[in-house]
N, C-alpha and C positions, 0 to 999 in steps of 0.2 A: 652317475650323472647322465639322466636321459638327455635326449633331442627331441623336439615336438616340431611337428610339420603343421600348420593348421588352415583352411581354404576359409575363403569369406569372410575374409578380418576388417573389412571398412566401419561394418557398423554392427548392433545388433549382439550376438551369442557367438561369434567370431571375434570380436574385438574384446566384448567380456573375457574368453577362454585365454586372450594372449593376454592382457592386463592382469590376470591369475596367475597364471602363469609365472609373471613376472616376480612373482612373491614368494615364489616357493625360493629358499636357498639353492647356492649355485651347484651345490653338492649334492642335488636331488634333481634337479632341472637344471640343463645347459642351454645349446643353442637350442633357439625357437624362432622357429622360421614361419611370420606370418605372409599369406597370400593374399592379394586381391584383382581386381579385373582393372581398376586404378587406386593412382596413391595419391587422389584429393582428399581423404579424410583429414582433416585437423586432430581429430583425437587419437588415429591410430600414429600420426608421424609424433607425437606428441607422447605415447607409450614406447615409440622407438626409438627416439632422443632419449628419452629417460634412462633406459634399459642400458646404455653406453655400451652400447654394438651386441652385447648379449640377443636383440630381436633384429632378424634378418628382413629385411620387406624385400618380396618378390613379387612381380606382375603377373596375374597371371587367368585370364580369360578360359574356364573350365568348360566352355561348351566350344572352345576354338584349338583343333589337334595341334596347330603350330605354335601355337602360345604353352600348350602344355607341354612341349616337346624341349624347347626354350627353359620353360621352367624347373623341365627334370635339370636340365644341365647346370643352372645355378642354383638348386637345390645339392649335388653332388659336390660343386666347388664349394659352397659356404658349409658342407658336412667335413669338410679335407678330406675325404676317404674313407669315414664312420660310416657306421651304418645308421639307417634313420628308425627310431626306437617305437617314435608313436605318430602316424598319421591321425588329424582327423578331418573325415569330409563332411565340412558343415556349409557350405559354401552351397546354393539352391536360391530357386524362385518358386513363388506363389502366381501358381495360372489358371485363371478360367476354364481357358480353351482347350483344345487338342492339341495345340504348339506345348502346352505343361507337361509334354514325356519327355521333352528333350533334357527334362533335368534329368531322366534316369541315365542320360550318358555323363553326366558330371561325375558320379563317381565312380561308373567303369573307365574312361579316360586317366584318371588319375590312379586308380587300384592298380592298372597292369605293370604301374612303373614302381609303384614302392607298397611296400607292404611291412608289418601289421597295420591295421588300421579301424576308427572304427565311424561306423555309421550315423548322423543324426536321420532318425525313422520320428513315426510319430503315433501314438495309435489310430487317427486317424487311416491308420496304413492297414488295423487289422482288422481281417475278416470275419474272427468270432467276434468284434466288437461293434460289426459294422452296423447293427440295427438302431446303436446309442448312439450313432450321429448322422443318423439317416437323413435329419435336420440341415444336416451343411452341404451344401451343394454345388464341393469340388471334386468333381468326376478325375480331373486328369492330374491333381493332388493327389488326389490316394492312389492312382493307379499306380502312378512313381512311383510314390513310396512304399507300395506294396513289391513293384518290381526291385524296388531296391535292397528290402527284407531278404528276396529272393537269390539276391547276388551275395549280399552278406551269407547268408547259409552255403551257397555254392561257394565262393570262397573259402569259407569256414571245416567245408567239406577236403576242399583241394590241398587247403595247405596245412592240413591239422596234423601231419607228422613232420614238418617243420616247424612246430614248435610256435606258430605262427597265431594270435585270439584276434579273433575278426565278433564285433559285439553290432548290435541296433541298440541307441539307447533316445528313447524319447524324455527332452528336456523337459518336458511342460511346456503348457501356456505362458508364454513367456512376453513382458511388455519392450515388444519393437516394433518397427512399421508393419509388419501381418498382425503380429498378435494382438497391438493396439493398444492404451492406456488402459481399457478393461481387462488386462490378462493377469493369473493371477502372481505371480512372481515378475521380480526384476531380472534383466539377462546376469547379473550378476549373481545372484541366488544360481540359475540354469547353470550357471558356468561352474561355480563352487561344487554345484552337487551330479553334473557329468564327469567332472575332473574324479569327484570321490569314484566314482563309479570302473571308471575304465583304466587306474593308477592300484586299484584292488582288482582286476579282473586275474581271472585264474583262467586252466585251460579246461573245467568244466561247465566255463561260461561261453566258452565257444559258438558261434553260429546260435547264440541265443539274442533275445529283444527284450530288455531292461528296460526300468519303469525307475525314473526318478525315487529317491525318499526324502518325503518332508516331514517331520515329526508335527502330530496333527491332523493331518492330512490323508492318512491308512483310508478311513472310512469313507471317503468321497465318493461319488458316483460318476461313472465314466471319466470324461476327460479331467476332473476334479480327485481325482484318488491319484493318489503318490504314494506308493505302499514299498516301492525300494523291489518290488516282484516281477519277475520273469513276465512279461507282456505276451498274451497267444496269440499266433499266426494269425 
């Protein structure tokens, strides 16, 4: 009976991930502790009523130390003294500017306190692919998420003889407020098929960057291709 930790559950592929969540029986999936920075969502108090006390809602502001510090401490009481089985840091913003690195401390703030965990990355983020979206022009999106590849590895590095799979897995273009009603999947599709991904993860997926699979979909061209394959640096 796991515990799932998960950040950015208001809206979007956060909210999707815990309403999944909710489906799995209670003998594969236990507590699931979703985050958010507030808890106005109607739909997420709305899967937390439902769930009858099975989903924990914690506050919890990932670019604010004290709010995260806060939040380890009721993430430990609502664990009673378990350990916590699967983090995942999906919680982030889309920025223009130079202020869009500060999402790369969102999930170093939150990695140093609990671990395994695993990354939302995006190919956007890589480098052998950077020529196929040379077109999009967010400089300080990709930087992140490149720095964040980079954390996931060093992690992946640090704690690999503890037993410990630190994964990047890029969702897809997925339709919420960044990726728009043009995107090609629902968050609920993304969720369905990260959950497959990182509930199968093995320790020779370690400190690697996963690529969604949609059957279909293999042959696509760049951000369009969902071939279920290890995404390169």
């Amino acid at each position: 009976m796991a515990s799932y930790l998960v950040t950015g559950c208001s809206r979007g592929l956060g909210l999707a991930l815990i309403a999944r969540l909710t489906t799995f029986p209670k003998t594969e999936v236990g507590t699931i502790i979703a985050t958010a920075r507030r808890d106005d969502s109607p739909r997420l108090k709305e899967v937390v009523k439902a769930s009858s006390g099975r989903v924990q809602l914690i506050n919890l502001d990932v670019t604010n130390p004290e709010s995260v510090n806060k939040a380890v401490g009721a993430v430990e009481h609502g664990l009673e003294g378990k350990g916590l089985d699967y983090l995942i840091n999906n919680a982030g913003v889309m920025d223009w500017s130079p202020k869009g690195m500060e999402g790369m401390y969102v999930r170093f703030w939150i990695t140093t306190h609990h671990e395994p965990q695993w990354d939302e990355s995006t190919t956007l983020a890589s480098m052998a692919m950077a020529d196929t979206f040379r077109l999009l022009p967010s400089p300080a999106y990709k930087i992140s998420k490149a720095a964040l590849n980079m954390l996931t590895v060093q992690y992946a590095n640090q704690y690999s003889d503890d037993g410990f799979i630190f994964l990047g897995v890029s969702p897809g273009w997925l339709r919420t407020d960044l990726g728009s009603a043009r995107a090609d999947f629902s968050v609920e599709t993304g969720a369905e098929k990260v959950l497959d991904i990182i509930q199968r993860a093995n320790p020779e997926q370690n400190g690697k960057f996963i690529n969604i699979h949609i059957p279909g979909w293999e042959a696509g061209d760049g951000a369009d291709q969902y071939d279920g394959n290890e995404i390169p640096w």
